[in-house]
C-alpha positions in Angstrom: 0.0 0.0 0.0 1.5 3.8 -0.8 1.8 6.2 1.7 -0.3 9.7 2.9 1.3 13.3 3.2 -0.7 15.3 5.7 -0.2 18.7 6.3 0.1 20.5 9.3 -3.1 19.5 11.3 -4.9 17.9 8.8 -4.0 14.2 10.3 -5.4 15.5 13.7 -8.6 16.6 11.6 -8.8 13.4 9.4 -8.4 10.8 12.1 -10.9 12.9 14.6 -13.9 13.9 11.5 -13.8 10.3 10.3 -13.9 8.3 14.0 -16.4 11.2 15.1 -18.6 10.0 12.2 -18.3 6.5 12.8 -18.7 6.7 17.0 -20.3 9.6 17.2 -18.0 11.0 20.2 -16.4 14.3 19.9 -12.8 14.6 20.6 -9.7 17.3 21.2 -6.5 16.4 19.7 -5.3 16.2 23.4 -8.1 13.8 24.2 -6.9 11.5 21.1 -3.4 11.7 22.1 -4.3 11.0 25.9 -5.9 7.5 24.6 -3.2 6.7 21.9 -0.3 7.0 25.1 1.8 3.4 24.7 0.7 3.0 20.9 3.7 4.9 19.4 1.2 7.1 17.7 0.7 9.8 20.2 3.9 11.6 20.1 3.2 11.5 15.9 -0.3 12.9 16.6 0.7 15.4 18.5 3.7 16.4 16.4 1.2 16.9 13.3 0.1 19.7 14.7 2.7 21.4 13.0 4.6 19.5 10.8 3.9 17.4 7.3 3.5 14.0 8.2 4.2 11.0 6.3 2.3 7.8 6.9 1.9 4.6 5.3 -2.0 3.8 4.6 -2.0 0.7 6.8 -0.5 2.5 9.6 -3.3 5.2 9.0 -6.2 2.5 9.3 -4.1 0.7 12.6 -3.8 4.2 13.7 -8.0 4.5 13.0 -8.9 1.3 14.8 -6.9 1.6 17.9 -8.5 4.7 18.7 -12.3 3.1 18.1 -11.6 0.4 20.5 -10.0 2.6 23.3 -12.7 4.6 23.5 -15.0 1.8 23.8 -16.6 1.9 20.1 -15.4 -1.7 19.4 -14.9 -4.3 22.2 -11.8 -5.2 20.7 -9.3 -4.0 18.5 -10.4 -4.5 14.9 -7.8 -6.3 13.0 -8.5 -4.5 9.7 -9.6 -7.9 7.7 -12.1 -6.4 5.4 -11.7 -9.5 2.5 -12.1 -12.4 5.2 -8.6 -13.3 4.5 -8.5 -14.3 8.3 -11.1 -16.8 8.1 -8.6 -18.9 5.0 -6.1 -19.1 8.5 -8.4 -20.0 10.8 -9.8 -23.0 8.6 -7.1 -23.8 6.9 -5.8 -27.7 7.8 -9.0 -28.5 10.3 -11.7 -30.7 9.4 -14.0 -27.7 8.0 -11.7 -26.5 5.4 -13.3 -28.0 2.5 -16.7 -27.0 3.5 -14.9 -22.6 4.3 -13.4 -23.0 0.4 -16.9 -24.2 -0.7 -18.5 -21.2 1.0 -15.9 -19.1 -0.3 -16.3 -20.3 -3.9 -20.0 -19.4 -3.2 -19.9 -16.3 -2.3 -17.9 -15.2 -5.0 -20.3 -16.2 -7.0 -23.2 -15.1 -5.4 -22.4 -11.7 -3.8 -22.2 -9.9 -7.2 -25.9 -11.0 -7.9 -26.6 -9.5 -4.4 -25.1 -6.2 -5.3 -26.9 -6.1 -8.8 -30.6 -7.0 -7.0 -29.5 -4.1 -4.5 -29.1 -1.5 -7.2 -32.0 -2.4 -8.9 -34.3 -2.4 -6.1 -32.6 1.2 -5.2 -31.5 0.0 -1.5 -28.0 0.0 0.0 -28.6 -2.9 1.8 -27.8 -6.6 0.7 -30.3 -9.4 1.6 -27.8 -12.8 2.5 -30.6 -15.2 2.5 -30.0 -16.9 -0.8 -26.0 -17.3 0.1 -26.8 -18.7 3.9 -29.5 -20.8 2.1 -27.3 -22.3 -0.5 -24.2 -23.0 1.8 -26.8 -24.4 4.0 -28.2 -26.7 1.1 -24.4 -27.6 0.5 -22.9 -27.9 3.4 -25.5 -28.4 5.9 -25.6 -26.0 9.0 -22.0 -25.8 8.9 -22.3 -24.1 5.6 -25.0 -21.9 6.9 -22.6 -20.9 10.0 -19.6 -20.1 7.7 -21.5 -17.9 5.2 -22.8 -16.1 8.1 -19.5 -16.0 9.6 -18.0 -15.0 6.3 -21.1 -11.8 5.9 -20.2 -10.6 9.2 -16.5 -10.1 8.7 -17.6 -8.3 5.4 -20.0 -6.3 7.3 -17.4 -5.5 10.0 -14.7 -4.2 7.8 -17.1 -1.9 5.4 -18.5 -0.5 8.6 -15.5 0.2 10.4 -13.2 0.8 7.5 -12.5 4.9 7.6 -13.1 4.9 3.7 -15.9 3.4 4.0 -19.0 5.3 4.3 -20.9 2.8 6.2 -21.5 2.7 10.0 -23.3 1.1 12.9 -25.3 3.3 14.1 -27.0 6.4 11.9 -26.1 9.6 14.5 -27.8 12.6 14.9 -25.4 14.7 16.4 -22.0 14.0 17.3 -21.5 14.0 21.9 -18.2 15.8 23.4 -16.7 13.2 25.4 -15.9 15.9 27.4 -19.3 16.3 28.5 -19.2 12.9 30.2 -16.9 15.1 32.8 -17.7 18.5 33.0 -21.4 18.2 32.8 -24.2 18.6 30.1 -27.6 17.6 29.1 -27.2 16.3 25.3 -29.9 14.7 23.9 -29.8 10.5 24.6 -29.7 9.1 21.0 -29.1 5.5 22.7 -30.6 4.7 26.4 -32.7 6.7 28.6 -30.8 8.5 31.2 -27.2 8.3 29.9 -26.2 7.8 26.2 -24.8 4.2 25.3 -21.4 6.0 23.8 -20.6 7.0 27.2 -21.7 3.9 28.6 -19.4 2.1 26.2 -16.6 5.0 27.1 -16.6 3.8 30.5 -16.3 -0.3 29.5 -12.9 1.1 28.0 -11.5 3.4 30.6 -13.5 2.1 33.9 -10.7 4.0 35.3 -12.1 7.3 34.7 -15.9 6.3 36.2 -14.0 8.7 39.5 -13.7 11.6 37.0 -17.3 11.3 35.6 -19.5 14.3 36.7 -21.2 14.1 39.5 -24.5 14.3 37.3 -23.3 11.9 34.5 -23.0 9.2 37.7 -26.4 9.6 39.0 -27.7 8.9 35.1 -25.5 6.1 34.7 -27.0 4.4 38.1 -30.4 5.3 37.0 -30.0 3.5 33.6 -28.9 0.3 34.8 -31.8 0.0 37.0 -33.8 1.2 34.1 -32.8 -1.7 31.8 -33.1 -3.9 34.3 -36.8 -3.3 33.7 -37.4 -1.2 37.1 -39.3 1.8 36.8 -36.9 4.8 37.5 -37.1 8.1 39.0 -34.0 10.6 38.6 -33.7 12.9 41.3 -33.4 16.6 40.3 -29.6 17.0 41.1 -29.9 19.6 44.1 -32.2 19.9 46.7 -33.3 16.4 46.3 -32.6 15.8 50.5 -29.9 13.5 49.7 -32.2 10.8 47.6 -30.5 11.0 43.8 -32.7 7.7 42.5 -35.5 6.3 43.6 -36.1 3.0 42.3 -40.1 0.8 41.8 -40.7 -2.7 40.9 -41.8 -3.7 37.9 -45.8 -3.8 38.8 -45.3 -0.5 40.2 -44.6 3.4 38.6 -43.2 6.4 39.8 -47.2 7.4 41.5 -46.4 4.4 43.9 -46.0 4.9 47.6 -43.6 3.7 48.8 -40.3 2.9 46.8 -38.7 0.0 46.7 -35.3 1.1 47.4 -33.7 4.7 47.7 -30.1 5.2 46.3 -27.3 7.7 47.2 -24.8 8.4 44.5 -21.2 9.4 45.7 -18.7 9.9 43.0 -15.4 10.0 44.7 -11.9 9.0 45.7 -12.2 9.2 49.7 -13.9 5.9 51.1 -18.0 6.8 52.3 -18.0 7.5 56.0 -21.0 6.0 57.8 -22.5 9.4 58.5 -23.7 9.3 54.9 -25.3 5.8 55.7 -27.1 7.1 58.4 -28.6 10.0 56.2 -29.7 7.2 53.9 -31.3 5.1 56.6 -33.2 8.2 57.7 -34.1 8.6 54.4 -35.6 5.4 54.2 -37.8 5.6 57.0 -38.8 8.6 56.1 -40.3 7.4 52.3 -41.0 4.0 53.7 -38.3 2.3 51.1 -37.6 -1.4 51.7 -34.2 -1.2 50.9 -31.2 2.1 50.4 -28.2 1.3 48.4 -24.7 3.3 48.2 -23.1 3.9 45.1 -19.7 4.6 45.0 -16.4 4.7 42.5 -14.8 4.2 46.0 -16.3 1.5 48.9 -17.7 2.2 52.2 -15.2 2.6 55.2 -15.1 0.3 57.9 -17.3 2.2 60.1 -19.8 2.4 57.7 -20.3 -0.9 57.0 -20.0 -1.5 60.9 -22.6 0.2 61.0 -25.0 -1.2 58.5 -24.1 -4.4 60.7 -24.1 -3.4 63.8 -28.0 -1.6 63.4 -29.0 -4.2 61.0 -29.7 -1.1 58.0 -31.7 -3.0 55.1 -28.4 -0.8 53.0 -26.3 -2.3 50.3 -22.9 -1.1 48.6 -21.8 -1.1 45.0 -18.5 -0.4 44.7 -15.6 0.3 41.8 -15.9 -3.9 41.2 -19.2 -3.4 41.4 -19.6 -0.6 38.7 -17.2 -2.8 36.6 -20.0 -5.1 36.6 -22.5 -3.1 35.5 -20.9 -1.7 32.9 -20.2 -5.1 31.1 -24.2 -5.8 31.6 -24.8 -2.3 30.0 -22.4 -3.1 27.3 -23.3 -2.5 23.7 -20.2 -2.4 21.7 -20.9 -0.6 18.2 -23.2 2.5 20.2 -20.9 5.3 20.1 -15.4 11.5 17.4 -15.6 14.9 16.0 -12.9 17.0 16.8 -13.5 20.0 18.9 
């Protein structure tokens, strides 16, 4: 493959207009750098700022896809295939290499025909059923699985190619990842209380949920309760007398009386002292809440959880492992840069 001359700052704009279109995350050149540190590619990005730059095309694309997966856009790092080269490797001398060069002999000769039936119903998208169907009637179902294999590693490299105008999921607007930190109330393409690109963020870099604003915390613990099928109600971030969600079983709504549980979000570094679980418990007597929960990108301290002990509190902790946790049940790879 040749080799790309950028001009000052146009590598920086490239890389950040074309993985902002694709994720739909906005990103500063610092921010792209900050997530490229270890790759050998930071100290280039940054340089490019203000000099020509000289890269081959395949060290573009690795460039490309190593910042998709680090910030959580792909769950892991895309390997470029876009011709399922890969999948001749990974068949070739097992027991299902005949039947992989039999779907491959296929769908050379069938994909074309796809194409041709998509132009001439005027749709970009390709139906597979007559491939799966005839690997199937070949091969039996481990035709079937290798065609399907074969369509998604096609489908995977035009989507996540950055020449490729193709992509996951059609944005309306492009999110600062800043925002995730210093606050703001974007519109929630994906999810109900947080947007899945931040959710997906966070699977990446759980090391940042402590930097998260404060806000951005309490929506993230009121959408995993909300996709857990609970009905949710987001407290209004201040004067909210220390209740941030409140949370109602499934047979019940927001009217009900009283909640089932009462959470207190506390976004922070410094263990949670057991005065703030004796606010909650007051709390809960107070709405008549079976159970208060505590959650924390820290843990409770050992008084506090003496406490809930000692008194018998109907209180539960999540903690960092805990928010880990969450996160991987929230995941969505494929959900969610601009530069700014």
């Amino acid at each position: 493959m040749g080799s790309i001359w950028f001009d000052p700052e146009v590598l920086g704009d490239s890389l950040s207009e074309t993985a902002g279109y694709k994720s739909g995350l906005a990103l500063s050149i610092e921010e792209m750098c900050d997530h490229l540190v270890d790759t050998g590619y930071s100290d280039l990005l940054r340089a490019s700022e203000t000099q020509v730059i000289r890269l081959r095309a395949e060290d573009y694309d690795e460039l490309f896809y190593k910042l998709l997966h680090r910030i959580g856009y792909t769950k892991e790092e895309f390997n470029g295939d876009t011709t399922g080269i890969g999948l001749f490797h990974k068949y070739r001398g097992t027991k299902l290499e005949h039947v992989h060069t039999g779907v491959q002999s296929l769908f050379i000769e069938i994909w074309p025909k796809l194409i041709e039936d998509a132009i001439a119903n005027g749709t970009k998208t390709l139906d597979p059923t007559l491939l799966i169907r005839t690997a199937f009637e070949k091969f039996g179902i481990e035709g079937a699985n290798l065609a399907v294999e074969r369509i998604e590693v096609i489908d995977q490299g035009m989507r996540l190619n950055p020449n490729s105008g193709l992509r996951y999921t059609e944005w309306k607007s492009v999110e600062a990842l800043e925002s995730l930190f210093k606050g703001g109330s974007g519109e929630v393409e994906v999810g109900s209380f947080i947007d899945q690109r931040f959710v997906n963020y966070l699977i990446a870099n759980h090391n940042r949920l402590s930097d998260m604003h404060w806000r951005k915390f309490e929506e993230l613990t009121a959408e995993y309760f909300h996709q857990l099928g609970y009905c949710v109600e987001l407290g209004p971030g201040s004067n909210d007398d220390g209740v941030d969600v409140r949370v109602w079983k499934k047979s019940q709504d927001e009217n009900s009386e009283p909640p089932h549980m009462i959470i207190q979000c506390k976004r922070q570094k410094a263990k949670v002292e057991k005065v703030i679980v004796k606010g909650l418990h007051a709390d809960m007597q107070h709405l008549h809440a079976e159970y208060g929960l505590i959650v924390t990108t820290s843990e409770l301290s050992p008084g506090a959880k003496e406490t809930i002990v000692a008194r018998g509190y109907a209180i539960n902790e999540v903690n960092n492992k805990g928010l880990r946790d969450w996160l991987k049940a929230l995941e969505k790879p494929g959900s969610g840069i601009v530069r700014i």
